[in-house]
N, C-alpha and C positions, 0 to 999 in steps of 0.2 A: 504494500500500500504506500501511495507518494506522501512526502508530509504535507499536502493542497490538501487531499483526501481528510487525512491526518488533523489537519489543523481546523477544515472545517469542522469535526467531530467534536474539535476542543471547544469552537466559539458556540456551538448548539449542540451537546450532547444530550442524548435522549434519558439514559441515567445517571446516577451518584454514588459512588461509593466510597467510603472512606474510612479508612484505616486506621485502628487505634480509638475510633469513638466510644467514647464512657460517659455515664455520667461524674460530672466532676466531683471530687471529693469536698469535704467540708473542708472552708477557707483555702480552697486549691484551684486550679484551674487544666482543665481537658482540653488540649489545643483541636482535638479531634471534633470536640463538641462543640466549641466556637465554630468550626466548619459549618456544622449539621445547622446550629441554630440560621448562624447564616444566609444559607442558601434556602434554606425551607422560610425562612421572614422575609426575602427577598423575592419568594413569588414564582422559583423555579416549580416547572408542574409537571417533572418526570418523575419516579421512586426515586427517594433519594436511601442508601443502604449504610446503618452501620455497620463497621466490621470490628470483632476485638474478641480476643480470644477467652473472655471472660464472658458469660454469656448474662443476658437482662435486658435493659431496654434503658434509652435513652432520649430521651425528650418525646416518649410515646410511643416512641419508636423500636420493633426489639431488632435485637442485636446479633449477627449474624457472628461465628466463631469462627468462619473460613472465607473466602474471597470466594470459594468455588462451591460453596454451599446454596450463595443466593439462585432463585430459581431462575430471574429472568437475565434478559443480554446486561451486560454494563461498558458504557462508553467510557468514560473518566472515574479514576481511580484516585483520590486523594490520601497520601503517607503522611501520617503523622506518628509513624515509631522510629525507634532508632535505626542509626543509620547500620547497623548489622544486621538487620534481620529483611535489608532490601533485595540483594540478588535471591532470596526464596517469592518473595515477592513478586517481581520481575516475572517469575518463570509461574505463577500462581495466574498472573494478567495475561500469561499467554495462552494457558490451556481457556482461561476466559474468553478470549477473544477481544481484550480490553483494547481500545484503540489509543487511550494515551497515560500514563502515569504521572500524574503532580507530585514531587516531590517537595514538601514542606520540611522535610528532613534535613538537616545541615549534619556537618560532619566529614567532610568530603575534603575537595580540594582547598576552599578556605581555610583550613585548618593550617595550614603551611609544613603537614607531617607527609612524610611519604608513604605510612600508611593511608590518609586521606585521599591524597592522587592516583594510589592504587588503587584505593576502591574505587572512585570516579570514573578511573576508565575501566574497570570492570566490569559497571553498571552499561558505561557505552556500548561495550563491545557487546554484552546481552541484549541492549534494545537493536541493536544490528540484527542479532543470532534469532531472536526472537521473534521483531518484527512491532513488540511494544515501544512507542516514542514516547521519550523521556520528557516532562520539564524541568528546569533547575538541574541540580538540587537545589536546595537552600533556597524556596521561592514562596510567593503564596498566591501565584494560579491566576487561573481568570478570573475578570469581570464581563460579562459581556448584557448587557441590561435585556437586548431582545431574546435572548433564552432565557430570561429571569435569573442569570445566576452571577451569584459574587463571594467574596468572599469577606465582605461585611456588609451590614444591612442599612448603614445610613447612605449610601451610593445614592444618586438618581436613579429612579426607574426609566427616564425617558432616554431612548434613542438620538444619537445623534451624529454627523460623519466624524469625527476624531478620532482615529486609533493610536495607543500610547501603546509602545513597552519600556519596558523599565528593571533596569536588575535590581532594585535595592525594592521590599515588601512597604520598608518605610515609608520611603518617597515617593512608590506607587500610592499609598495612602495620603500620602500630603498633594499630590500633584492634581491627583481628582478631586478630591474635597476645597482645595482652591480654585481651582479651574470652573468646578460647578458653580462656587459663588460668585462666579463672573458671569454665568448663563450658559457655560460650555456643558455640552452633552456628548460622551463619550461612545464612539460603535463599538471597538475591540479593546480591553484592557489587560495586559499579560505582563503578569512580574515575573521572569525568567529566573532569575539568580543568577546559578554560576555556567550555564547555558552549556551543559556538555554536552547532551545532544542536538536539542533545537535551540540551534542560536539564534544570531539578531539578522543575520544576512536572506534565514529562511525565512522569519517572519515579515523581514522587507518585501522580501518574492512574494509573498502571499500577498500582501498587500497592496501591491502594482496593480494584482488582477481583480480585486475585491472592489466594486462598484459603489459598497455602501462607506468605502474608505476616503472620505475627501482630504483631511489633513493628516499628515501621519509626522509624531512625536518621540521624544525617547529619551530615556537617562540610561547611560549604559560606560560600564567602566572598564571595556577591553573589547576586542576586535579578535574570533577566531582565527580565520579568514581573512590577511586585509587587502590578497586581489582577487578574491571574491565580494566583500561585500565592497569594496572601491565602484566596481561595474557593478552591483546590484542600485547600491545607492543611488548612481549617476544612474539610473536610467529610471528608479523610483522618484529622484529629485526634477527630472525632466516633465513628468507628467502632475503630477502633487506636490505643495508643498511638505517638508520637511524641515523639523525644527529638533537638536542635538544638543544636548549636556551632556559632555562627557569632564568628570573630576580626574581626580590622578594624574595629573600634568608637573606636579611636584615631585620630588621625591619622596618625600612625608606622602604627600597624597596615594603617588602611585603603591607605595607599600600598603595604604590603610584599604585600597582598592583590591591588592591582594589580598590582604587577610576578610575582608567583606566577604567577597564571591572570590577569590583567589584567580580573578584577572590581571594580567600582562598589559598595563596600559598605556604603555609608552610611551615615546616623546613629545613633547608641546609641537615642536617646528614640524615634526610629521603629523602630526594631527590636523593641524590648523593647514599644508598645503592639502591633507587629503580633502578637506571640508573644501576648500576651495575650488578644486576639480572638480568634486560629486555636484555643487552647485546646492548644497544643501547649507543651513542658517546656521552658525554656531552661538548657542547661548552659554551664558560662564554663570547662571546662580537658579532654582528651582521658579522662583520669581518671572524670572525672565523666562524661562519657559512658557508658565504659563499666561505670560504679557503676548509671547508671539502666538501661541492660541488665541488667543484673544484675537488678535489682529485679522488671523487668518481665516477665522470664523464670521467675524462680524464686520471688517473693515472691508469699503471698497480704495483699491487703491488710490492715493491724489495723482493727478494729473500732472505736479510737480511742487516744485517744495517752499512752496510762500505758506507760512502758517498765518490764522489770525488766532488770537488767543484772548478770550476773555473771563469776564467774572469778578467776584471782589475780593482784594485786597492786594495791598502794594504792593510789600514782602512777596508773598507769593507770585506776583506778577515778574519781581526782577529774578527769581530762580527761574520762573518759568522760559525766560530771556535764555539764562545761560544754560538751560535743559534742552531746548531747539537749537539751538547754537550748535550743543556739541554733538545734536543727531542729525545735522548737517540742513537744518532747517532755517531759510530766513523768515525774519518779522518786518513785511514794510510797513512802513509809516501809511495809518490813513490818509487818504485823501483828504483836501480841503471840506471839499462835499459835503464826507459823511462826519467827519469831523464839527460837523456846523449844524448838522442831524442832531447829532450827540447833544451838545449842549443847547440849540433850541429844547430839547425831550429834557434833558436830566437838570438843567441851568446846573448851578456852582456844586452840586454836588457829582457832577462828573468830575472822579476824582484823577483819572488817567483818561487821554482820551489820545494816546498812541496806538501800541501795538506791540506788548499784553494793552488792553482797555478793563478800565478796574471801573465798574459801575455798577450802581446798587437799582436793579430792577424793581423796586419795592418805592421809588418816586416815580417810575411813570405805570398807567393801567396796560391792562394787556394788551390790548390793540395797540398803545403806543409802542409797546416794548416789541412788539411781533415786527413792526413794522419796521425799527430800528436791527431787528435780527434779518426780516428780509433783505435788506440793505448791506449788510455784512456779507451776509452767505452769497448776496448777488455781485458784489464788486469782484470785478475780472480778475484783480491782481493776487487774488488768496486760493489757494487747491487746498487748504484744510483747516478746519475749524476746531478748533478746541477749550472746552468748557470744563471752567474750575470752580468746584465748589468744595471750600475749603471748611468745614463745618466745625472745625476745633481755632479757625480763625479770625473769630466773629464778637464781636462785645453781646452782642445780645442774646435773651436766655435762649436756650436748645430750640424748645418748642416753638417760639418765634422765629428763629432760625431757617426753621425747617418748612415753616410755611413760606419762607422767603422763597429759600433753596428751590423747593418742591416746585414752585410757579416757575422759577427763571428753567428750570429744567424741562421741566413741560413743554415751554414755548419754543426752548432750542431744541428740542426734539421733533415737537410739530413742524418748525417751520423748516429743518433739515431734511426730513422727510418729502417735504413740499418740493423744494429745492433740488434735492439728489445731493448734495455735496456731500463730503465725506465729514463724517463729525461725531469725536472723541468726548466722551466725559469722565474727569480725572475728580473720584471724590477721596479729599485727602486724606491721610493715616492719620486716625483718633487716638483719642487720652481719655475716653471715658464710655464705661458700659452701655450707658443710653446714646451719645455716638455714635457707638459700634452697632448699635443696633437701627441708627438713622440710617446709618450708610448700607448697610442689609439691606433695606428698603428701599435707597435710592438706588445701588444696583440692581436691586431684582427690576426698578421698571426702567431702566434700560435697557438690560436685554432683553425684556418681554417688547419692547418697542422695536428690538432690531439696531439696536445702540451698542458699540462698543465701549467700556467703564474700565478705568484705568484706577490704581490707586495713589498713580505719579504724576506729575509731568514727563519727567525723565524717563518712567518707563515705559510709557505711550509715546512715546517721539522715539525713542530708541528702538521699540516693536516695530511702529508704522515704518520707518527708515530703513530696519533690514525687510520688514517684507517687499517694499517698495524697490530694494537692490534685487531682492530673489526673483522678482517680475521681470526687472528689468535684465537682468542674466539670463534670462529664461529665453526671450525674447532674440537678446545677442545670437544664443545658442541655434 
């Protein structure tokens, strides 16, 4: 069976099994049973089967003592025992007819022991002999929302073109749970680990051909393959974007990369020319990752790189100067014109009326204020708009704030829509629970609007700027 076959079986398996599930002990924890709860809260509607040589039942569930006891087929097999008792395993999944094994197991080549590395390729050479594909070790699986299954239950349930892999369980976990509070909805999500069978260059392949795949993403801390996945990339980079964190570019780094997943992460200067070739983005922090998702999802590219920037406050206004500045963005100066727009509408409280413009839409009504933004988003000299609302930089209380906020948001949403232009809204990093929970609210109706929601300037000028190079590479190409 090819790993296409293979891998479709992993993103929609029909059942569950999974190894080592118990009920957990008092004050203990069943990594087995975190599985089960899981994926059964998350909505998957195949059997899902424990397995564990103890026999009982587990979240209502009873408890199978063999892999080869359960009666019906099983697609996906999840380990959560130790890493000895895997090649019986392995050869248990074959008389199964298991199409892939998840290994949650560590112990392996991370380890930096050479009994580690032997067992690793052990395991390889079995899923060869076998015909079972491995993932990981040391991983924690899919997510993939349209089969209902994950591997924790606060994920989105909604579909959406994104697919991420990611070697580190952690960062898969941080990468979605940010990414979603920006509107992003992910199709394929696969924590690999230390990728000694299915690596990163198969899961690229897979995704060239996958339809439902529109952006594809990744953290990943070593390269099997690197004139295979060089020509995989470049030719997945030609048709999709692609966006790459790879750490271990230190030497501190590269050793912590091996002890992680016991990847080989080699040089900076070779990293950075292969990124270059493949034509795919490189990002340097999890952040940034998830800022070019952002971009790639919901930004339509500018036309070219005149920003306008507005919203209130000063401070914020001259960072926002030297955050376009160094994503290669200029700020022309208003025109006369509209400049004369401005303070007819705002009189002396137009407190900037360049370019950031710092003005407080709470002195004129909404027709005025609409009217003043259609004027913005209509002058020729600007390809990108960008809207700041700095909600920890405000004298006035929260709640008042936020009605401010919420209206100037509104109207530059509407009338950007009206418009077409391209237009960002950057709500800034808070210092307080109620805040935090403004700004929740002010992204969610962004992207339910079809808005891209930045938490910087810097990181939205920095996103839009490489997407905007990766079009244009594209384009050369």
């Amino acid at each position: 069976m090819n790993k296409k076959t293979v891998l479709d079986s992993i993103f929609a398996p029909r059942s569950v099994a999974i190894i080592g599930a118990a009920q957990s002990p008092p004050g203990g924890v069943n990594t087995g049973q975190l599985f089960l709860e899981a994926i059964t809260t998350f909505g998957f509607q195949g059997p899902v089967y424990p397995v564990n040589r103890n026999p009982g039942t587990v979240n209502g569930l009873p408890i199978y003592t063999a892999l080869r006891e359960i009666p019906g087929p099983v697609d996906y097999v999840i380990s959560c025992i130790p890493a000895s008792g895997i090649t019986d395993l392995i050869h248990d999944c074959a008389a199964k007819d298991v199409k892939a094994l998840c290994l949650f197991t560590a112990g392996f080549s991370e380890t930096g022991t050479e009994a580690g590395r032997l067992l690793e390729a052990q395991i390889c050479d079995l899923a060869e002999a076998t015909g079972v594909h491995v993932l990981g070790p040391n991983c924690m699986g899919v997510y993939s929302p349209k089969a209902g299954l994950s591997f924790t239950s606060d994920f989105p349930r909604e579909h959406g073109g994104v697919s991420l892999i990611c070697q580190s369980g952690g960062n898969t976990l941080y990468l979605v749970r940010a990414a979603a509070e920006r509107g992003v909805r992910f199709n394929k999500v696969l924590s690999y680990g230390n990728a000694a069978h299915i690596d990163e260059s198969d899961l690229f392949e897979y995704f060239m051909d996958d339809d439902e795949t529109r952006v594809v993403a990744a953290y990943m801390e070593g390269v099997k393959d690197g004139r295979r996945f060089l020509d995989v990339l470049t030719r997945l980079a030609s048709a999709k974007p692609v966006t790459i964190l790879k750490p271990g570019q230190t030497p501190e780094g590269c050793s912590a990369a091996a002890s992680h997943t016991g990847s080989l992460a080699g040089s900076k200067e070779v990293w950075h020319s292969l990124m270059q070739q493949s034509g795919a983005v490189e990002v340097s922090t999890p952040d940034e990752l998830v800022d070019m998702i952002v971009a790639f999802t919901y930004m339509k590219a500018p036309q070219g790189r005149n920003a306008l920037v507005f919203g209130n406050g000063g401070g914020a206004s001259v960072l926002a100067t030297d955050a376009c500045a160094s994503a290669g963005f200029k700020l022309p100066p208003l025109p006369d014109v509209i400049r004369q727009q401005l303070r007819n509408a705002m009189g002396e409280a137009g407190n900037i009326l360049g370019n950031p413009v710092d003005i407080i839409p709470a002195l004129a009504d909404d027709e005025t204020y609409c009217s003043l933004l259609r004027t913005f988003y209509g002058w020729e000299g600007v390809d990108l708009v960008l809207l700041q609302i700095p909600l920890r930089g405000i004298m006035l209380p929260l709640p008042v704030a936020t009605l401010l906020f919420e209206s100037q948001m509104n109207n530059a949403i509407k009338v950007g829509q009206e418009t077409g232009k391209p237009l960002a809204v950057i709500v800034h990093c808070l210092t307080s629970w109620e805040s935090c929970q403004t700004a929740a609210d002010f992204r969610r109706k962004c992207y339910e609007a079809g808005v891209a929601v930045y938490n910087s300037v810097h990181g939205a000028a920095k996103a839009i700027s490489s997407m905007m190079r990766y079009y244009d590479n594209r384009k050369v190409a």
